[in-house]
C-alpha positions as CSV (number, residue, x, y, z in Angstrom):
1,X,106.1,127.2,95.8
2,X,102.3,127.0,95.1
3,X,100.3,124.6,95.2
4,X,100.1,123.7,91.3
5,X,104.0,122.7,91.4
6,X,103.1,119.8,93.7
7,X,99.8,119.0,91.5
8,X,102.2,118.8,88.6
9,X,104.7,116.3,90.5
10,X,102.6,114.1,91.5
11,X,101.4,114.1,88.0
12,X,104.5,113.1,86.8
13,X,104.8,110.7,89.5
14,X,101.6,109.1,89.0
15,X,101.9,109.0,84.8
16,X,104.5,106.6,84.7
17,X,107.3,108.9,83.6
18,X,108.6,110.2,86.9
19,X,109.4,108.3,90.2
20,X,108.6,109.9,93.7
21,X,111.2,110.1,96.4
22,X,110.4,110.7,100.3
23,X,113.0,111.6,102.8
24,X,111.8,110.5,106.4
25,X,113.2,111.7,109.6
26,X,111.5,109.0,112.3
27,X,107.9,108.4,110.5
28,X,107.1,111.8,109.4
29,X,108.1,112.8,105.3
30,X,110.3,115.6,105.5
31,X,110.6,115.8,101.9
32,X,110.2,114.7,98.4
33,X,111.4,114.4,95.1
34,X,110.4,113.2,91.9
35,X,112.7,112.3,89.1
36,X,112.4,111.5,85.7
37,X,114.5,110.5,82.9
38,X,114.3,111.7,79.1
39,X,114.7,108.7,76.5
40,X,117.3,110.6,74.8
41,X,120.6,109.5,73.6
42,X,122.6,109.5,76.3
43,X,119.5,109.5,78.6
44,X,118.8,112.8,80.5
45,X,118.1,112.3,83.9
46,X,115.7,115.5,85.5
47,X,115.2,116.3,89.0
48,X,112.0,117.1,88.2
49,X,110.9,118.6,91.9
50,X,112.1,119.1,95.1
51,X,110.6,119.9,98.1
52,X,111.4,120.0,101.9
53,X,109.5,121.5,105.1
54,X,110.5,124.6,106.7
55,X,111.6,123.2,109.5
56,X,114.5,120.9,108.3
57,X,116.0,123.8,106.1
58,X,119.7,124.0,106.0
59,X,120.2,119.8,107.7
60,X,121.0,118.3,104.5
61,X,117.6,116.6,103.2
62,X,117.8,118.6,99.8
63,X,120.8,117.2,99.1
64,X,120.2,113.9,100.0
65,X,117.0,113.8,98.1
66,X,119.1,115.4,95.0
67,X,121.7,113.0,95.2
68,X,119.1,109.9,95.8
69,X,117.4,111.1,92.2
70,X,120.9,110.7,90.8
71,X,121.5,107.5,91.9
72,X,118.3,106.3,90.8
73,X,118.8,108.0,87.3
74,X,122.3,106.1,86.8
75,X,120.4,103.3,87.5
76,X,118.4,103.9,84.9
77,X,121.3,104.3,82.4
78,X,121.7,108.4,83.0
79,X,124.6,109.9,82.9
80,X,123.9,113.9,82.6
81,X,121.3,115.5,84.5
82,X,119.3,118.8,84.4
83,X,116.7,120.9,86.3
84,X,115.4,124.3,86.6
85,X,114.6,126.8,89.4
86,X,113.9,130.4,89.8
87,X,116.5,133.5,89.8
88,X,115.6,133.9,93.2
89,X,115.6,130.6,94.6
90,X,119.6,131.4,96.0
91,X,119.2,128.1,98.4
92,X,118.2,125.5,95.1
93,X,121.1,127.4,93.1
94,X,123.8,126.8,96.2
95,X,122.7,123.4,96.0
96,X,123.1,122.0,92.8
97,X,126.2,124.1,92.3
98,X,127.5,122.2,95.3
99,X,126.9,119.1,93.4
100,X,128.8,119.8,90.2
101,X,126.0,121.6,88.1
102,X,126.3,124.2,85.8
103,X,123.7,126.8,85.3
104,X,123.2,129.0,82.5
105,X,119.6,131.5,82.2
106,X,117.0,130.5,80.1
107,X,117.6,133.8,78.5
108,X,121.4,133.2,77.7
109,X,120.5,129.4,76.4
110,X,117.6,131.3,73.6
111,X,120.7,133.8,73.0
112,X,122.3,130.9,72.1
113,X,119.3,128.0,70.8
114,X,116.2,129.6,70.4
115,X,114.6,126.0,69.3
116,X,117.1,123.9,72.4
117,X,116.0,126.8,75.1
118,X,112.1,125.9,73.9
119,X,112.3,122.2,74.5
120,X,114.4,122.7,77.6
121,X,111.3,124.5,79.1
122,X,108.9,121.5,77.5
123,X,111.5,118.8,78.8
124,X,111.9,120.3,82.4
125,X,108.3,121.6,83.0
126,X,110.4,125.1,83.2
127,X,107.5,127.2,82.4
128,X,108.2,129.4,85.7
129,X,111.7,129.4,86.2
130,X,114.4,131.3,84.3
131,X,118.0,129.1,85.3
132,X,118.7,126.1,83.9
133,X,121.3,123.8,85.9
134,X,123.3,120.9,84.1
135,X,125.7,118.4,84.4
136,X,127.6,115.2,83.3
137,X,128.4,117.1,79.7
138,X,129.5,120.6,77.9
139,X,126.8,122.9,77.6
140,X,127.4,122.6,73.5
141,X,127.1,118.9,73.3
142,X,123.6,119.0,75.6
143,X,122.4,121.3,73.1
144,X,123.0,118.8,70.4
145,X,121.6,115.9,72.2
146,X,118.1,118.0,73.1
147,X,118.3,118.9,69.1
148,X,118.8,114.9,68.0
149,X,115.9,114.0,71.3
150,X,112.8,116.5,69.8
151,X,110.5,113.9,70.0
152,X,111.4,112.5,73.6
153,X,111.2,116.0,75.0
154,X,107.9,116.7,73.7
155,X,106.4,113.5,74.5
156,X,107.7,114.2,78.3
157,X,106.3,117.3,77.8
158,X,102.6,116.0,76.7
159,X,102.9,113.6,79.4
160,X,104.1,115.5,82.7
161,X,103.3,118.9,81.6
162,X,100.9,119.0,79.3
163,X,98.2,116.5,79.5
164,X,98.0,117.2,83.6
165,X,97.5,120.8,82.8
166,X,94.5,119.6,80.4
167,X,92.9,118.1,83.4
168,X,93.4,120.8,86.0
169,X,91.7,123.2,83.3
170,X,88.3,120.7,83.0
171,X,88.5,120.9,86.8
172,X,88.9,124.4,87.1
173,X,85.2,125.1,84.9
């Protein structure tokens, strides 16, 4: 990952619409997540990021940290979630498919909803990654919920993806 995916979670984090999560092994953060939840109707919860070091690969923490986001999100009144990785990304995909999630290509889901595959991308911050992993409903009724929930994905959008990239650019000059 480079360094602008952590810029953009901490973003999130730190805009109010998404909620860090650290897994610690003794004092030392091994990894984080953040999560974040779509006002749509049912709510959509999004593991928006997740991140380990190197050096706990393969002991569990990316699970744990999925599942804690979960939790969280029911909390919050989810009850289907999403995120989004890259083709390549073979450990994420393991993952969530270990946990009960579908995944369908962002190209398959424009085959199928040019305007749902569009605020998926907006909604997830999926500007980078081409599979899109889901659970907690059909693939046919998501589509239908992102369709009724326009305005909720764009404003996550303006908020976690938009707005922080805004910022980075005055930097950047």
């Amino acid at each position: 990952m480079g360094w602008w995916h952590g810029y953009y979670a901490k973003e999130a984090a730190s805009s109010g619409v998404g909620t860090w999560l650290c897994a610690r092994l003794d004092s030392r953060v091994v990894g984080v997540a953040v999560a974040l939840a779509i006002p749509s109707r049912p709510k959509i919860g999004v593991v928006y990021y997740v991140a380990i070091s190197r050096d706990v690969e393969g002991r569990g923490v990316g699970k744990a940290l999925v599942l804690s986001v979960e939790e969280l999100l029911e909390a919050r009144g989810c009850s289907v979630f999403m995120a989004s990785t890259s083709s390549d990304n073979d450990r994420s995909r393991r993952l969530f498919k270990s946990l009960g999630y579908r995944e369908v290509s962002l190209y398959e889901l424009a085959e199928i909803d040019e305007r749902a595959a569009e605020l998926v991308v907006m909604g997830l911050c999926a500007f980078e990654d081409e599979v899109v992993l889901y659970k907690g409903m059909e693939l046919r009724e998501l589509l239908a919920v992102i369709h009724r929930s326009e305005g909720a994905f764009r404003h996550v959008w303006r908020v976690a993806c938009f707005e922080p990239w805004r910022r980075l650019r005055r930097r950047l000059r």
